[in-house]
ZADOTI-26142 format. One record per residue (C-alpha): residue number from 0; x, y, z. Coordinates in nm, 3 decimals, decimal comma. Layout:
# ZADOTI-26142
PT / num / c1 / c2 / c3
PT / NUM / X / Y / Z .
...
This chain:
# ZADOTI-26142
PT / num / c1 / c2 / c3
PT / 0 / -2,756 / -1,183 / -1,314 .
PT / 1 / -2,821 / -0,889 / -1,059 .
PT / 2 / -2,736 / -0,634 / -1,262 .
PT / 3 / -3,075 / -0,722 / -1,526 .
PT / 4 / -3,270 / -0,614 / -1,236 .
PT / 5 / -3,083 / -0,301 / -1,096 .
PT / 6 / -3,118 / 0,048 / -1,227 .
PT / 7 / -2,767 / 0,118 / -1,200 .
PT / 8 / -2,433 / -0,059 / -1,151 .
PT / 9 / -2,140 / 0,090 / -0,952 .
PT / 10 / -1,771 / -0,016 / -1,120 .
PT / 11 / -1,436 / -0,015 / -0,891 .
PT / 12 / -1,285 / -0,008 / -1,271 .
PT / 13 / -1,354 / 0,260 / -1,483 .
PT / 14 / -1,223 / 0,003 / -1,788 .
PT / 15 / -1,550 / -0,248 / -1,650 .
PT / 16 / -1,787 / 0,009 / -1,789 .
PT / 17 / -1,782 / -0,087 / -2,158 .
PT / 18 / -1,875 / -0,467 / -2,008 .
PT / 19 / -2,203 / -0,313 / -1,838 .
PT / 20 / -2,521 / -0,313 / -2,065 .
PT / 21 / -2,777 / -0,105 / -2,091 .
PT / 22 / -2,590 / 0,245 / -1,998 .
PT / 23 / -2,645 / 0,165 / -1,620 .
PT / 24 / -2,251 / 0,201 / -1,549 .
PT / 25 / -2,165 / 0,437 / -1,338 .
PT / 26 / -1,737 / 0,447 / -1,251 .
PT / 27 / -1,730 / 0,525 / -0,863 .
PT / 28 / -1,430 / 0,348 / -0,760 .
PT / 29 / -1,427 / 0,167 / -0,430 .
PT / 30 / -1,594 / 0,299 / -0,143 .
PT / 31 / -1,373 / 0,438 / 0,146 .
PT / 32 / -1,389 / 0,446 / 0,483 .
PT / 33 / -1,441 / 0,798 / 0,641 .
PT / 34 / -1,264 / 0,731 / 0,913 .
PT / 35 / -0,954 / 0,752 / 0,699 .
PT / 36 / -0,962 / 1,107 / 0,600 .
PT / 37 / -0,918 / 1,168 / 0,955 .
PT / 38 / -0,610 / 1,035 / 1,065 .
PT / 39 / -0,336 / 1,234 / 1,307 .
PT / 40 / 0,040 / 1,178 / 1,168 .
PT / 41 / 0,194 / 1,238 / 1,539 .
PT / 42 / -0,066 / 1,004 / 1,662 .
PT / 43 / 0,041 / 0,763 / 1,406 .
PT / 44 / 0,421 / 0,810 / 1,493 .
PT / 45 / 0,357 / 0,786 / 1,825 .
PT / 46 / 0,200 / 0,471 / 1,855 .
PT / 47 / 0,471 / 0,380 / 1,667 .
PT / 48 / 0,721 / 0,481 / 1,954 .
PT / 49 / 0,923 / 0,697 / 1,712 .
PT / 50 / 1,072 / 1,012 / 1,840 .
PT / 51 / 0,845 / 1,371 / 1,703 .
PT / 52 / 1,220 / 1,535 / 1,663 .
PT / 53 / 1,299 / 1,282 / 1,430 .
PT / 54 / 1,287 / 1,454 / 1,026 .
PT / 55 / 1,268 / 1,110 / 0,893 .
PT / 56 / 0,995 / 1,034 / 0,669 .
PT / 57 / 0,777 / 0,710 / 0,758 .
PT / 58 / 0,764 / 0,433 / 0,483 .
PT / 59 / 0,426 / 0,241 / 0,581 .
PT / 60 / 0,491 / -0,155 / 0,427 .
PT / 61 / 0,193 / -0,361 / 0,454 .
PT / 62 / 0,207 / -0,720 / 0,396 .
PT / 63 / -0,155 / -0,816 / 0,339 .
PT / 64 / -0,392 / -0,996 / 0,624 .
PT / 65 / -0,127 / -1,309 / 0,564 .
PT / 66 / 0,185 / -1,140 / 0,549 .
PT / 67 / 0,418 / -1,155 / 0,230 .
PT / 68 / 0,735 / -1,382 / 0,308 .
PT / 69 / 0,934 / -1,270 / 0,043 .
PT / 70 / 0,862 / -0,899 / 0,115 .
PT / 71 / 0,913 / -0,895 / 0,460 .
PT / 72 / 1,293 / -1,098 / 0,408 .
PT / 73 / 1,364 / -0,835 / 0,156 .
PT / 74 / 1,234 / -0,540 / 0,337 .
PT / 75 / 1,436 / -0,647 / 0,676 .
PT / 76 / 1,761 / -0,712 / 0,467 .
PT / 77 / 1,714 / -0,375 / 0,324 .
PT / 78 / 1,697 / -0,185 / 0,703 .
PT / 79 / 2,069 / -0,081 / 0,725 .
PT / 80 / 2,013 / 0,097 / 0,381 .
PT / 81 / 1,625 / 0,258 / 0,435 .
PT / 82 / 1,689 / 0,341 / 0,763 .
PT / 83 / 1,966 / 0,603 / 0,644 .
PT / 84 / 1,651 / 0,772 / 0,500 .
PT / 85 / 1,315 / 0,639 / 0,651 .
PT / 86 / 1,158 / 0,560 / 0,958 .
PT / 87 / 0,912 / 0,181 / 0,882 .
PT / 88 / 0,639 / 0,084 / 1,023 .
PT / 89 / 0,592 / -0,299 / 0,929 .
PT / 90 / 0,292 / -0,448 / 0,897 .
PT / 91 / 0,430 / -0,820 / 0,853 .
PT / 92 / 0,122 / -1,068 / 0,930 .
PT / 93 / 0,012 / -1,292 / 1,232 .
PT / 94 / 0,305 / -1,428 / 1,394 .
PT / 95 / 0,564 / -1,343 / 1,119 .
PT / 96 / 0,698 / -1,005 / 1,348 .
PT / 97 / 1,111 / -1,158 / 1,349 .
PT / 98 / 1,255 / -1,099 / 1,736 .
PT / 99 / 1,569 / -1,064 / 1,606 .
PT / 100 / 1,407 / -0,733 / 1,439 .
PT / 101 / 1,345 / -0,574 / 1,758 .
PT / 102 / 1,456 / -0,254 / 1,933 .
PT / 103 / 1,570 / -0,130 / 1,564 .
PT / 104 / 1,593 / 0,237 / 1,593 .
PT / 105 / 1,309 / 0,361 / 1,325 .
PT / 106 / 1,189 / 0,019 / 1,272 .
PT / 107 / 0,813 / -0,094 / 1,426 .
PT / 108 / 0,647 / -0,437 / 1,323 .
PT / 109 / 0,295 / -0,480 / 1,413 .
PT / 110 / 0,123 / -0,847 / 1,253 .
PT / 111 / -0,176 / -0,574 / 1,222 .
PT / 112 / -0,293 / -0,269 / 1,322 .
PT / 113 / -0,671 / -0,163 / 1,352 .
PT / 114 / -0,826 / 0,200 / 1,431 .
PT / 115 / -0,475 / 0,325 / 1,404 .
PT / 116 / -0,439 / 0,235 / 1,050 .
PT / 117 / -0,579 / 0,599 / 0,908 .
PT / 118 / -0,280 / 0,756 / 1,142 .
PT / 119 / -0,022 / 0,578 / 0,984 .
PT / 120 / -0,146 / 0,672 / 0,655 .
PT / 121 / -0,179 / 0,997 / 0,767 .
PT / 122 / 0,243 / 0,950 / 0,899 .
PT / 123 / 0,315 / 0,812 / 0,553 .
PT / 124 / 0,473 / 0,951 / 0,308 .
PT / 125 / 0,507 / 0,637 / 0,101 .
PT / 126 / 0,407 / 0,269 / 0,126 .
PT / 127 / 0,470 / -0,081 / -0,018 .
PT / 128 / 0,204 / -0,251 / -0,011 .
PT / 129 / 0,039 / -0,619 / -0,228 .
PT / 130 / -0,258 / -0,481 / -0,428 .
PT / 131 / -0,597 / -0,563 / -0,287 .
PT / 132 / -0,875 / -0,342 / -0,407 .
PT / 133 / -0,973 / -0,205 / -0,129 .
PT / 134 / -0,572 / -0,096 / -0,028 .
PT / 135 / -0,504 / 0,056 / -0,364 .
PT / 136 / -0,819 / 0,285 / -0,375 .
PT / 137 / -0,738 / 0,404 / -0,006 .
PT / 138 / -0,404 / 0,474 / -0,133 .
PT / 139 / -0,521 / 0,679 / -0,439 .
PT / 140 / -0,791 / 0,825 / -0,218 .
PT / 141 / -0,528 / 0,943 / 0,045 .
PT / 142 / -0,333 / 1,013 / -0,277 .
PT / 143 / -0,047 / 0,841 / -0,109 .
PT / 144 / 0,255 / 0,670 / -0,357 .
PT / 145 / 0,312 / 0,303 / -0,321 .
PT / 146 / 0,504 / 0,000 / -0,434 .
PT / 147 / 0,257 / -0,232 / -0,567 .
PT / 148 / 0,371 / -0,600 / -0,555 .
PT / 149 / 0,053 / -0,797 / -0,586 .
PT / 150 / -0,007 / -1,139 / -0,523 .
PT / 151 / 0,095 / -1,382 / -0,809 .
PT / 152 / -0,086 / -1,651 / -1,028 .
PT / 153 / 0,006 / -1,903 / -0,766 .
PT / 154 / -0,153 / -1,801 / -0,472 .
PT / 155 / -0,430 / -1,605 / -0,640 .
PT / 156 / -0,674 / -1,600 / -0,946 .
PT / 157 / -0,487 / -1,279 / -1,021 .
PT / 158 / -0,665 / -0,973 / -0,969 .
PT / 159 / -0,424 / -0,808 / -0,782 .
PT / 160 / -0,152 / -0,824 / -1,128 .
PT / 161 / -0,424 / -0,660 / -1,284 .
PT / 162 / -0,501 / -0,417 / -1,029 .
PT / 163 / -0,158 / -0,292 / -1,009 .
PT / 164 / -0,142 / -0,264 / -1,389 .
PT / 165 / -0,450 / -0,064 / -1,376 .
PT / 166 / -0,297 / 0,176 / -1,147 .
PT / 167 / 0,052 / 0,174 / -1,276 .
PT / 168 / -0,067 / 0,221 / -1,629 .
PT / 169 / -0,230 / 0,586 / -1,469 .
PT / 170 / 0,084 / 0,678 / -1,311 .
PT / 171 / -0,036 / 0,650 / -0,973 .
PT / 172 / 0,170 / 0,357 / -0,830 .
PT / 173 / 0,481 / 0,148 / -0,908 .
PT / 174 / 0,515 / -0,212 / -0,983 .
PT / 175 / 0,734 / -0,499 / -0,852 .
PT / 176 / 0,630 / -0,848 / -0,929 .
PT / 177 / 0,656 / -1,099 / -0,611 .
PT / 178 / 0,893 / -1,304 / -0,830 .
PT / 179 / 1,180 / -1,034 / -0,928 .
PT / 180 / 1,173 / -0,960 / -0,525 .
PT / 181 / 1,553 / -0,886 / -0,429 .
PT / 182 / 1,670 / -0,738 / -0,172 .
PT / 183 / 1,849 / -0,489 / -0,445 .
PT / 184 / 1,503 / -0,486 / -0,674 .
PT / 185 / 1,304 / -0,378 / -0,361 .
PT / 186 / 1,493 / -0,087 / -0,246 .
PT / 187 / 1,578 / 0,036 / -0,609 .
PT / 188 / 1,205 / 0,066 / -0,599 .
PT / 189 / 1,149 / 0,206 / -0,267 .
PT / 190 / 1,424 / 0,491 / -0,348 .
PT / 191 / 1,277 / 0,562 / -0,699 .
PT / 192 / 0,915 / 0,598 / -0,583 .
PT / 193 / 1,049 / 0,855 / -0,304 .
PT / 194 / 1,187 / 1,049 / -0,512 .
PT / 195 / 0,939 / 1,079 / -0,766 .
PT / 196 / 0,660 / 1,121 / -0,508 .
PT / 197 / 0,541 / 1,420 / -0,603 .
PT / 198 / 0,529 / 1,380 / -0,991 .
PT / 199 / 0,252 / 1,054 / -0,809 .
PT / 200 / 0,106 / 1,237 / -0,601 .
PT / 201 / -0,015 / 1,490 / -0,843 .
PT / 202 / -0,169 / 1,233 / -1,067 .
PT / 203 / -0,318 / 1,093 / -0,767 .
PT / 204 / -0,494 / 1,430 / -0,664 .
């Protein structure tokens, strides 16, 4: 209804464009906060406790404003094996941070983090992460790889399945549906994205 009266439209979706009459399109993706392109990586690693001697790279896993059950079981039952080559900073939900996770060398669960968000993505060299607009484009603006697992039919009307296909079909993040969660599916795809980061990257730039 707006968009009869407004000279132009602004997409997320380049694919929306088609849908928009008139010629008033215009593909901008989301907008992004500025305050991202200025993040520290030691601040972020320091708040995080972790030592600055420590080669490690940080895996940043963010569970969404509600946390992601299912991600957050696998990703803890997976910390013997990622912890061999990561350092995690867990970003689990309000009150889902597990005591019996605690005082894990290279491990740090927050339920959320606020203005230090931009260092951690600045720390990151990958992330998992469900697939909220707003995350993904920060991601591809940051140009920083992630594991997509976005929020399924039955606890959404689905635009996060087809915002990770969007950005999976351009090569700039990977794809694990909530349902094929394993522990074994999850780090498969944590290992895989690390080692193709750059190839991501590179389509992300």
């Amino acid at each position: 209804i707006a968009s009869s009266y407004a000279t132009k439209v602004l997409c997320t979706f380049e694919d929306t464009l088609p849908h928009v009459k008139g010629g008033k399109g215009v593909f901008t993706g989301t907008p992004i906060r500025q305050a991202l392109y200025h993040g520290d990586a030691k601040k972020g690693l320091a708040f995080c406790g972790f030592d600055p001697e420590d080669s490690r790279p940080l895996l940043l896993c963010m569970g969404g404003s509600q946390g992601a059950v299912a991600l957050n079981e696998a990703l803890r039952n997976d910390l013997p094996q990622l912890l061999k080559t990561f350092r995690i900073a867990h970003l689990c939900g309000k009150g889902k941070v597990s005591k019996a996770h605690e005082n894990i060398d290279g491990y740090r669960q927050f339920e959320y983090v606020g203005p230090e968000l931009p260092d951690l993505f600045a720390a990151a060299s990958i992330a998992v992460s469900r697939a909220g607009a707003n995350s993904i484009f920060e991601f591809l603006a940051l140009a920083l790889p992630a594991v997509l697992i976005p929020l399924p039919l039955s606890a959404s009307r689905g635009d996060q399945i087809l915002n990770a296909a969007y950005f999976e079909k351009r090569g700039y993040a990977s794809v694990l549906a909530q349902e094929d969660i394993t522990n074994e599916s999850l780090l498969s795809a944590i290992m895989a994205l690390y080692s193709h980061r750059d190839e991501y990257v590179a389509r992300m730039k």
